[in-house]
C-alpha positions, -999 to 999 in steps of 0.1 A, spaced: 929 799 115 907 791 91 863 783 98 871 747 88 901 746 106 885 761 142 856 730 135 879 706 131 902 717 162 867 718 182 856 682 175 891 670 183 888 687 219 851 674 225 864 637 213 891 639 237 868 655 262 892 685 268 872 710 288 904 736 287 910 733 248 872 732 238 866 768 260 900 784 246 886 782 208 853 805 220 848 839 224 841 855 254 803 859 247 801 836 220 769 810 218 765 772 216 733 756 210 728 720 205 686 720 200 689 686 211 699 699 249 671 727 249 698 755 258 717 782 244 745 783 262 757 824 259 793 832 272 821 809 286 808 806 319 776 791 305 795 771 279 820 755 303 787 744 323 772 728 298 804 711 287 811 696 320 773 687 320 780 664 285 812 651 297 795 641 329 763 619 316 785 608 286 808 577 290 819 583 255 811 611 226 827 613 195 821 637 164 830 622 126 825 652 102 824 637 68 825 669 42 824 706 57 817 739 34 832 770 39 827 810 35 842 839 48 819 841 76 801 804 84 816 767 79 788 740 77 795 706 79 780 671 82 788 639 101 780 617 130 783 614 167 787 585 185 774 584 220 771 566 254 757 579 278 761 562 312 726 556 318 726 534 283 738 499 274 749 506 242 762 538 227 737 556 198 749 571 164 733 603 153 731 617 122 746 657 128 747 689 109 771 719 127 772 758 118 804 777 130 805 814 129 839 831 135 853 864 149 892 865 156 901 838 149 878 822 175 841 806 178 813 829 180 785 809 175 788 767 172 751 753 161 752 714 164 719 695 151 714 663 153 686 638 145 675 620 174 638 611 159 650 575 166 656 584 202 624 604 217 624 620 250 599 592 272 580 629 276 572 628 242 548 603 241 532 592 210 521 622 188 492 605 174 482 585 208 446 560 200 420 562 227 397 536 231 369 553 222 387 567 187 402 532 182 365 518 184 350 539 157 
């Protein structure tokens, strides 16, 4: 199976939130970071966690890759996910960049990016908070 192939057959197992088909395209120790989350997730046992995590806080999440680039060793590709989690009233659509290395015909390492500067952790905070006494000079 091709790079392209193995990203495309994982976004159609994370749309349809299929736990069994999204672990069965990983290696056993492969890793799966999503910055986003805060975690590398290292082996299956970690990934299927961290899947049933997403699938649990998510109402909805979907993955739209719109052009994907391949070599022998790493597919990168571009798109969007649409999201809702359960604690929102409306879904969100992020901006996402993925990196897929393959061994085997299977996933050793999945990278998924995406650009959440619209949606800031609430511990965050401002990054350039004004104090009274700066905002009085």
């Amino acid at each position: 199976m091709s790079l392209q192939a193995q990203l495309e057959s994982y976004c159609t197992a994370f749309n349809d939130r299929n736990l069994d088909a999204v672990l069965s395209l990983f290696t056993e120790q492969a890793l799966f970071e999503m910055p986003l989350l805060g975690q590398r997730l290292i082996g299956k046992g970690e990934i299927a966690a961290g899947f049933r995590r997403i699938f649990e806080v998510s109402q909805s999440a979907t993955i739209t890759l719109s052009a994907t680039r391949e070599s022998n060793q790493v597919a990168i590709a571009e798109g969007k996910m649409v999201a809702k989690l359960h604690r929102d009233k409306t879904p969100v659509e992020l901006p996402l960049a993925m990196t897929l290395e393959g061994r085997g015909g299977e996933i050793a390492r999945l990278s998924t990016y995406l650009d959440a500067r619209p949606y800031r952790l609430w511990a965050d905070g401002p990054i350039f908070a004004a104090t009274n006494s700066a905002a009085n000079q």
